[in-house]
Every structure is written in C-alpha cells, then in structure tokens.
MMTF fields as JSON, N, C-alpha, C and O atoms, coordinates in Angstrom:
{
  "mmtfVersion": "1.0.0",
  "mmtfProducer": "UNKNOWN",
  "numBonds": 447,
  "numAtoms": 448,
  "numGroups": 112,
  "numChains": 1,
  "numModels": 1,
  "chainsPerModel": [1],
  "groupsPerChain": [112],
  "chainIdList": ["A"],
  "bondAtomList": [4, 2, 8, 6, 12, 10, 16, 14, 20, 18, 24, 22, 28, 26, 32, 30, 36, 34, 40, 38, 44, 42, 48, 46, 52, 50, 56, 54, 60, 58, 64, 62, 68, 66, 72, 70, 76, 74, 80, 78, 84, 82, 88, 86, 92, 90, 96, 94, 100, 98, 104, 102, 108, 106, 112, 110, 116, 114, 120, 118, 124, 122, 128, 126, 132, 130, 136, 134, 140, 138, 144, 142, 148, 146, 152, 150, 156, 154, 160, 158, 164, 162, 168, 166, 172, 170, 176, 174, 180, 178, 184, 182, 188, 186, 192, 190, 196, 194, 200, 198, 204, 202, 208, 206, 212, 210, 216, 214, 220, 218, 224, 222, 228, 226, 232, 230, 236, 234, 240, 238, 244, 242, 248, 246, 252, 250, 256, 254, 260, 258, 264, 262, 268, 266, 272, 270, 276, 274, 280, 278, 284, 282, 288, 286, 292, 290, 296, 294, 300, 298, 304, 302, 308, 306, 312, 310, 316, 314, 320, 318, 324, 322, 328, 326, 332, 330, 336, 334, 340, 338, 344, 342, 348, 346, 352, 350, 356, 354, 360, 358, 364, 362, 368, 366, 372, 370, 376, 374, 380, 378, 384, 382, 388, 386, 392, 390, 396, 394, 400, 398, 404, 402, 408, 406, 412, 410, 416, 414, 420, 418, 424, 422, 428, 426, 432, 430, 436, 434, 440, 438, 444, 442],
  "bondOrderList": [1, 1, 1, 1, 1, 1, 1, 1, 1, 1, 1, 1, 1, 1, 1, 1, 1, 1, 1, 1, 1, 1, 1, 1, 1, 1, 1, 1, 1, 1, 1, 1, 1, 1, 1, 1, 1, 1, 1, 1, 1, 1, 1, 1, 1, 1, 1, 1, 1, 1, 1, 1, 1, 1, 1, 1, 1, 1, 1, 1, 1, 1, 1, 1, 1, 1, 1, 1, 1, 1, 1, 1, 1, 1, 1, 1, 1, 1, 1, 1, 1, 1, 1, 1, 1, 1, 1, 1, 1, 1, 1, 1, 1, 1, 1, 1, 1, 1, 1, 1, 1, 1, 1, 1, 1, 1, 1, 1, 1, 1, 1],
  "groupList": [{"groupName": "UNK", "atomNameList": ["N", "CA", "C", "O"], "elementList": ["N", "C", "C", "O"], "formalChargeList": [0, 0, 0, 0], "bondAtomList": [1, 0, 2, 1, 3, 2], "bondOrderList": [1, 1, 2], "singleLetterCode": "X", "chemCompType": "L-PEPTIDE LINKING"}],
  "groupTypeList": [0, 0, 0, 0, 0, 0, 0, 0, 0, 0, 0, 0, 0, 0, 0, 0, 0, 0, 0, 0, 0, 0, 0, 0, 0, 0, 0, 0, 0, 0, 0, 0, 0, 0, 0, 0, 0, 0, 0, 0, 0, 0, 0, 0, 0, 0, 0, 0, 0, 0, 0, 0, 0, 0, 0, 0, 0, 0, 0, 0, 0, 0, 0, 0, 0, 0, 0, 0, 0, 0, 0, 0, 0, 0, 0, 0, 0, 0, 0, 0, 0, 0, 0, 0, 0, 0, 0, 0, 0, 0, 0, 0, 0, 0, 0, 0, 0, 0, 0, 0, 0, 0, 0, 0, 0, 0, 0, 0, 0, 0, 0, 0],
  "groupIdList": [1, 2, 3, 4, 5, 6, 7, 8, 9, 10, 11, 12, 13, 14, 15, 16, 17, 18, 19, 20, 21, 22, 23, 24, 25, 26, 27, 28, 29, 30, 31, 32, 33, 34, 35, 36, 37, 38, 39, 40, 41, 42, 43, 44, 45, 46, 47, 48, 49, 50, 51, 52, 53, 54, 55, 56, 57, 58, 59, 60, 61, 62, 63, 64, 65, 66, 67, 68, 69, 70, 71, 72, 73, 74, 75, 76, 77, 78, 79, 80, 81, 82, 83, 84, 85, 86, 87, 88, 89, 90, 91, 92, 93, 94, 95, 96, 97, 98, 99, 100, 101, 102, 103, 104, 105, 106, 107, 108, 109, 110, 111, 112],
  "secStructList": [7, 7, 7, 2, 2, 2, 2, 2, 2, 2, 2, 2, 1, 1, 7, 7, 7, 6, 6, 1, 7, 7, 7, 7, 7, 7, 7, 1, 1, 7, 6, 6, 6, 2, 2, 2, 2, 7, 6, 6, 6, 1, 6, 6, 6, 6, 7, 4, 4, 4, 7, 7, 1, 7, 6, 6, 6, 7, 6, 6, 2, 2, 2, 2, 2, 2, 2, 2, 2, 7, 7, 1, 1, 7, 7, 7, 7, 7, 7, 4, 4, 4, 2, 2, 2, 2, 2, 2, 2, 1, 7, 2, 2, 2, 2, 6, 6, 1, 7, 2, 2, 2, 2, 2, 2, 2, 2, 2, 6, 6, 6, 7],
  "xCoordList": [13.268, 13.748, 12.543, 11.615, 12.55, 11.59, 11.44, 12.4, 9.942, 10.107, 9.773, 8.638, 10.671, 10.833, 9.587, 9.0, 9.045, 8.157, 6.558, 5.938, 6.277, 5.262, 5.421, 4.263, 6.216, 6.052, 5.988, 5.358, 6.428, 6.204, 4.53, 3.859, 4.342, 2.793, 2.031, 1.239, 2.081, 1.403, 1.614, 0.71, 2.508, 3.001, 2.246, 2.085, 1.723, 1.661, -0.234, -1.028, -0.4, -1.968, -2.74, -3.818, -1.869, -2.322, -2.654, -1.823, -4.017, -4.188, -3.433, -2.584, -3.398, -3.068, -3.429, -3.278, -3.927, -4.678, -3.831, -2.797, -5.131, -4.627, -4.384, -4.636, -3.763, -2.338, -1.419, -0.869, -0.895, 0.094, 0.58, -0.149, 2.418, 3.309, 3.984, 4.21, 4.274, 4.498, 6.172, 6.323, 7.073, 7.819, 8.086, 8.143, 8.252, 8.596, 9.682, 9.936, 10.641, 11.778, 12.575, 12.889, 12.754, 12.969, 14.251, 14.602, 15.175, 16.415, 16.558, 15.833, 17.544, 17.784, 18.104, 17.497, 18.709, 18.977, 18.68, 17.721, 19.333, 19.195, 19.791, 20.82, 19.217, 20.053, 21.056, 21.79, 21.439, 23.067, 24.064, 25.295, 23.558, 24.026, 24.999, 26.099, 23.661, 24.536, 25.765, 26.524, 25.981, 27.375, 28.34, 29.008, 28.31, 29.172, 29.645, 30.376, 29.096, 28.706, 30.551, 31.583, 30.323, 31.84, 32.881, 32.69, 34.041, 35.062, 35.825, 36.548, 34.947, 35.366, 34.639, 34.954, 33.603, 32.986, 33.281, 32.955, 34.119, 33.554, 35.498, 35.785, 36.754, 37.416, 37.796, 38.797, 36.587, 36.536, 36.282, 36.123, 36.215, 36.053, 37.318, 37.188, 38.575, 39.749, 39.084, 39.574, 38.136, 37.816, 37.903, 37.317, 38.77, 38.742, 38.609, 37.852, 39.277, 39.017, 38.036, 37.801, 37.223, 36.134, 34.805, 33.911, 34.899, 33.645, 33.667, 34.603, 32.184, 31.55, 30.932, 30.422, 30.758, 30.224, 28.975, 28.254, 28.656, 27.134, 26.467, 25.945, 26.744, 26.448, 24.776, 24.133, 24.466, 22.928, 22.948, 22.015, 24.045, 24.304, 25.207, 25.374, 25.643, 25.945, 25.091, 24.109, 25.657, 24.194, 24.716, 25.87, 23.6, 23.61, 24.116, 24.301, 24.321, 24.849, 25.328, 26.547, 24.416, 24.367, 25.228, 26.056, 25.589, 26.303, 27.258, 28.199, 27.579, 28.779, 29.637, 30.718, 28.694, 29.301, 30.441, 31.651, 28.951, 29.947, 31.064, 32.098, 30.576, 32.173, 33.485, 34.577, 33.021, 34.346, 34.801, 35.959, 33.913, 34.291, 35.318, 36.186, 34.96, 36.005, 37.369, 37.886, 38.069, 39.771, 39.855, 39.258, 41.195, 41.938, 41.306, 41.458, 40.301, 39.242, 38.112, 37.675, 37.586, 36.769, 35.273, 34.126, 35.474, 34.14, 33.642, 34.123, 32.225, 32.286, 31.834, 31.091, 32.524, 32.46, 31.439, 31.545, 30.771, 29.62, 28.487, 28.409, 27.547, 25.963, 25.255, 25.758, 23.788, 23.155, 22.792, 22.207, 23.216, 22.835, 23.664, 23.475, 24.777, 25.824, 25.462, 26.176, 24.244, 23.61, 23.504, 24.157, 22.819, 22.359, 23.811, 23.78, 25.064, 26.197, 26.743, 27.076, 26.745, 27.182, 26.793, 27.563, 25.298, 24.098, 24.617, 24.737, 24.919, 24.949, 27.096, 27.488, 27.779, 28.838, 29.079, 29.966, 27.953, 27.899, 27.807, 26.884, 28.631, 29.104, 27.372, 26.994, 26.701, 25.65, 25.421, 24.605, 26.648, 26.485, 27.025, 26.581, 28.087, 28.688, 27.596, 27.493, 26.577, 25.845, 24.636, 24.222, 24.219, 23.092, 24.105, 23.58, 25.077, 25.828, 25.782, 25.672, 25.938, 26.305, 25.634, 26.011, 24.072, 22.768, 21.493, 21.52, 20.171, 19.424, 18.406, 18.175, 17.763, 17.572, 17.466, 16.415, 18.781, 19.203, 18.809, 18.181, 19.418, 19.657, 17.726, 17.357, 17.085, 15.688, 14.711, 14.065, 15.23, 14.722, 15.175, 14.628, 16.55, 17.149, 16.728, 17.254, 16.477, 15.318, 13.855, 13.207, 13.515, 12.019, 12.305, 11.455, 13.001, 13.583, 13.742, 13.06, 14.564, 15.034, 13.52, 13.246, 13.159, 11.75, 10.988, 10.338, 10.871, 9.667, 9.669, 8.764],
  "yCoordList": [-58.102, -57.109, -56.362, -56.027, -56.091, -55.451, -53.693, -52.971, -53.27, -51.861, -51.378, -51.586, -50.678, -49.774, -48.833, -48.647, -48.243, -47.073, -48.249, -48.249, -48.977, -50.369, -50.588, -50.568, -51.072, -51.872, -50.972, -51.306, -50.035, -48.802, -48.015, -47.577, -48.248, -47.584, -48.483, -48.118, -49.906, -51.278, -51.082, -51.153, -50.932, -51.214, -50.083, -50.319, -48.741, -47.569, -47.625, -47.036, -48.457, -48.519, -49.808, -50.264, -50.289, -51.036, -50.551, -50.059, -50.814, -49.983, -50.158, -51.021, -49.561, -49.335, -48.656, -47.452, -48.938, -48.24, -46.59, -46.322, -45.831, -44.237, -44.32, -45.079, -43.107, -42.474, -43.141, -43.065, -44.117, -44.482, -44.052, -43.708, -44.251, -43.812, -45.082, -46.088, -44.889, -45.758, -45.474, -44.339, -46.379, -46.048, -47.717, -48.808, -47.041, -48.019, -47.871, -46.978, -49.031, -48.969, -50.156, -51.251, -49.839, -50.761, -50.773, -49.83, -51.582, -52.004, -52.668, -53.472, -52.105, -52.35, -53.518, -54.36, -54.001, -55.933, -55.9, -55.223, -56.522, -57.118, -56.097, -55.46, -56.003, -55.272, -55.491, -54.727, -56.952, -57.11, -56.184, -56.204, -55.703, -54.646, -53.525, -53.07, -53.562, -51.903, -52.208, -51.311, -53.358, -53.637, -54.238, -55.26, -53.336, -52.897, -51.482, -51.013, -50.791, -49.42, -49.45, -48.988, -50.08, -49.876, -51.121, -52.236, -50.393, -50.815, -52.149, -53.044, -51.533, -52.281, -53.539, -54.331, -53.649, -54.803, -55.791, -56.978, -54.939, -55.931, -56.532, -57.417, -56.081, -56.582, -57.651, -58.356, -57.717, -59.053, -60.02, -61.123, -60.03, -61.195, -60.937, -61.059, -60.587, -59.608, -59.021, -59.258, -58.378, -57.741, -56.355, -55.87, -55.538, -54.277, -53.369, -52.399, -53.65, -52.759, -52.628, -51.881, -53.831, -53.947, -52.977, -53.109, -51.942, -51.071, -50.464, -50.202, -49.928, -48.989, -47.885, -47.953, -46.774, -45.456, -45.818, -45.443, -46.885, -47.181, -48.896, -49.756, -48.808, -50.859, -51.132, -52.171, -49.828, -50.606, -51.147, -51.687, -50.905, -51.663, -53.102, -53.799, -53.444, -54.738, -56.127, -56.556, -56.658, -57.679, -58.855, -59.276, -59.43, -60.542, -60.298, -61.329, -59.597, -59.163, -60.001, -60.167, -60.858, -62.486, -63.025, -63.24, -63.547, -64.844, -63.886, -64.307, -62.758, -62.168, -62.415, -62.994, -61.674, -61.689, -63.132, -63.305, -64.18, -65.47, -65.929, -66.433, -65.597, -65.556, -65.088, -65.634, -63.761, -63.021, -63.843, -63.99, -64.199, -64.801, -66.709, -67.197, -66.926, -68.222, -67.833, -66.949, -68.738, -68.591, -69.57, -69.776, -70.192, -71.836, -72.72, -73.483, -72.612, -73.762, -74.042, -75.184, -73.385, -72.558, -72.797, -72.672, -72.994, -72.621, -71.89, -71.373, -71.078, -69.83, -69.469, -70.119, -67.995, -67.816, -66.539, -65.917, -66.319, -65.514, -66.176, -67.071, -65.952, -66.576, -65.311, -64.365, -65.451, -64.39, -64.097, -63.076, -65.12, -65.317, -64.379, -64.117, -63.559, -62.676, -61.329, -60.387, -61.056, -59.966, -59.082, -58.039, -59.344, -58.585, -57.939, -56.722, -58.642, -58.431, -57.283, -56.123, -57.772, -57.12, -55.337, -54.377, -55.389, -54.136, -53.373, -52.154, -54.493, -53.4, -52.424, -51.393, -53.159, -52.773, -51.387, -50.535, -51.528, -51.064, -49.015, -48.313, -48.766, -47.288, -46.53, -46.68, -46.001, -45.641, -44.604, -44.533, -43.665, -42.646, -42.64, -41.976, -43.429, -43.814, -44.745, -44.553, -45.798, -45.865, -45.379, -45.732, -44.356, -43.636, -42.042, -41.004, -42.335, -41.016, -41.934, -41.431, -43.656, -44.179, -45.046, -45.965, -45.096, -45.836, -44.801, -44.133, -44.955, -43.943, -44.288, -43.598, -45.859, -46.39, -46.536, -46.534, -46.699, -46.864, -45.176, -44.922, -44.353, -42.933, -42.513, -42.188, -42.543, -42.905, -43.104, -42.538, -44.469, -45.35, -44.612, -44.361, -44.452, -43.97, -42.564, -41.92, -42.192, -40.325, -40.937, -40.345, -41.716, -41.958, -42.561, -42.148, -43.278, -44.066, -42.841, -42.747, -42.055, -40.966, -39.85, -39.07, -39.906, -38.617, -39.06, -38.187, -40.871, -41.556, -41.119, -41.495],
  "zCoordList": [92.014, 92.956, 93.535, 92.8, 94.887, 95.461, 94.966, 94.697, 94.942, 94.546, 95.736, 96.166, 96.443, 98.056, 97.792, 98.858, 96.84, 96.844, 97.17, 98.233, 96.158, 96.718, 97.337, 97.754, 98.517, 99.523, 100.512, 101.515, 100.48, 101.784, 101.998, 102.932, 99.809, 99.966, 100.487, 101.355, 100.08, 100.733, 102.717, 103.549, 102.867, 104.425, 105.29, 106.488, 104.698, 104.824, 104.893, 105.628, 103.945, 104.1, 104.688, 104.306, 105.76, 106.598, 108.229, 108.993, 108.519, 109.893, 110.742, 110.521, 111.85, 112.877, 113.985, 113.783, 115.298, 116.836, 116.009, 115.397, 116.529, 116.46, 118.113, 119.049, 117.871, 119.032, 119.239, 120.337, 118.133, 118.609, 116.953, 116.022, 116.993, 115.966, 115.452, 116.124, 114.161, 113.729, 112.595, 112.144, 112.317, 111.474, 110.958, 111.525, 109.071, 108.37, 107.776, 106.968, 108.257, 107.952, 107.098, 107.566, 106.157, 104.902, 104.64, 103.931, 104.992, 104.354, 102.691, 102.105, 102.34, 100.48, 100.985, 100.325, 101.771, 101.706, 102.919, 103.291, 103.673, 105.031, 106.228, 106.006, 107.267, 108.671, 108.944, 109.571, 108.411, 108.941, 107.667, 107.69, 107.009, 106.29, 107.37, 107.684, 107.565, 108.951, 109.646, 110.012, 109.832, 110.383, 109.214, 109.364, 107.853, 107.027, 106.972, 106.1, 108.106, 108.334, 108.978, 108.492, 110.021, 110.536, 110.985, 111.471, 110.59, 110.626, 111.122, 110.686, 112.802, 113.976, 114.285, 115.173, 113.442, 113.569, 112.455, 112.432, 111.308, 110.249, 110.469, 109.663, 111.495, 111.882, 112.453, 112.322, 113.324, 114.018, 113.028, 113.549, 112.201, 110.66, 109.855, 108.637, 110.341, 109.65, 108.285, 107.181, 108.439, 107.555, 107.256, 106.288, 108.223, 108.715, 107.36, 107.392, 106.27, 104.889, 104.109, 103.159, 104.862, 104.263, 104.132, 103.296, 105.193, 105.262, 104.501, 103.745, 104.525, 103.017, 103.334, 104.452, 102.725, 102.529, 102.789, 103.714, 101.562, 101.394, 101.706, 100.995, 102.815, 103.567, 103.031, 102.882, 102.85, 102.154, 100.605, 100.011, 100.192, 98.886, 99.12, 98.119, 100.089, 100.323, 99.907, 100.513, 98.837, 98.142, 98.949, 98.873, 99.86, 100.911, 102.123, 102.77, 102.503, 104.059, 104.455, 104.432, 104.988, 106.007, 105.638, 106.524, 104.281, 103.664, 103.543, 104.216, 103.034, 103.442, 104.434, 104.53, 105.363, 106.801, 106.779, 106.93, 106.433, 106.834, 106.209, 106.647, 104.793, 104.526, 104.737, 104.897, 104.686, 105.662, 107.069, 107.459, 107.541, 108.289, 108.317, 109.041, 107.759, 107.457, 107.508, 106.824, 108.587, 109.221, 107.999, 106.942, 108.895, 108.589, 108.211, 107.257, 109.23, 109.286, 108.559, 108.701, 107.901, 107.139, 108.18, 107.752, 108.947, 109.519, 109.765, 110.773, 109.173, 109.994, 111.269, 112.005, 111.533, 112.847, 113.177, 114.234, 112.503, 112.237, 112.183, 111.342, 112.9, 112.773, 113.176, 113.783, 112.674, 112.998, 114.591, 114.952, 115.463, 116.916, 117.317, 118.505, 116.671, 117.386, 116.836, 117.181, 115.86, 115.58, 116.961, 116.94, 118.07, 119.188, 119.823, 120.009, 120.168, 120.88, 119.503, 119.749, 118.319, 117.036, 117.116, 117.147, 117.133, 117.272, 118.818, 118.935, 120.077, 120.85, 120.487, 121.033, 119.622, 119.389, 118.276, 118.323, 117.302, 116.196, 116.27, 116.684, 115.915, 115.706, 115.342, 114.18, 116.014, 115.931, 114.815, 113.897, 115.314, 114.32, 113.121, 112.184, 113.064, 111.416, 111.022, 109.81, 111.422, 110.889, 109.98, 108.876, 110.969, 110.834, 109.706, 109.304, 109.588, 108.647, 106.916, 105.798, 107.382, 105.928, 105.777, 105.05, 106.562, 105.79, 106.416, 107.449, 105.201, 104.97, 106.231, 107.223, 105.784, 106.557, 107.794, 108.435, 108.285, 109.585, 110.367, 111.395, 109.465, 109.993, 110.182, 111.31, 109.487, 109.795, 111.259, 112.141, 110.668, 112.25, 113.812, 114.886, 113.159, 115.118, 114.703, 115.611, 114.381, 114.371, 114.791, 115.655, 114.388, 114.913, 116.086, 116.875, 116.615, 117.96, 118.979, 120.0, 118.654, 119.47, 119.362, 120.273, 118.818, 118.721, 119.816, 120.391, 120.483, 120.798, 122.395, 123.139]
}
C-alpha cells in the first residue's frame, strides 16, 4: 500500500521553474473514484444507491465502475474513454464536499 505522507514528501522535493504554482494531488485509489461522489452518474450503471460519503475509499474504482456496469449482456458499458463526458457531468460540489482530494485540487484550480 502506498504511504500518501512519502509520496507527497518525494513529489514535493522535486524541482520545478519558480513563479509558477504547483499542486499535488493524490487520490487514495483512482479518480474514477470521484464519480462515486454522485448519484447521478453512478445511475447511469443502475447504480443509483450506490454513492458514498467517502468515494475515496472505493477499492478499484475502474473495475468497479465496470462492473456495475454489466446489463443482460454482461458487457460492460463503462470504459475509461467516457471518463471526460463522466467529469464534465460530475456534481462538482458534492464532490469536492465528499472527497479531500478532489475538494483540494478545485481550491487550487479556482485560486489559479
């Protein structure tokens, strides 16, 4: 298991051009985490009960996702290629209310 405090001090003491800003942003698993954040996305996989307080504790996101996703057919209908359409859908602020992470990044995003 990765230790978040190492890898941030490692990530943290690598240069970078001065005047410019920088943020490190470390997900407990994967980004497709955050779209355990809400509801409405994790529906389109009839998964609607599925959301969580805490989507950064979701262990495997990805292979989740896809599973949730399997109909009739069992094929899934989730790939990571629908991440971008997913992200521009994704509840910004219930994200950034129920991952640390996430809530982070869009403060350094919005500061820039």
């Amino acid at each position: 298991m990765n230790n978040e405090a190492r890898l941030r001090a490692e990530l943290e003491s690598i240069p970078f051009p001065q005047g410019t800003e920088r943020h490190i942003c470390i997900p407990i698993e994967e980004v497709e985490a955050w779209f355990f954040s809400d509801p409405k996305i994790l529906k389109k996989y009839g998964a609607a009960g599925k959301a969580t307080a805490s989507p950064h504790s979701v262990r495997r996101p990805k292979e989740t996702l896809r599973a949730l996703s399997k109909w009739e057919n069992k094929k899934p209908r989730y790939s990571t290629n629908e991440n971008p359409r997913l992200a521009a859908e994704l509840d910004l602020d219930l994200c950034a209310k129920r991952c640390p992470a996430f809530r982070a990044f869009r403060t350094f995003v919005a500061a820039g």
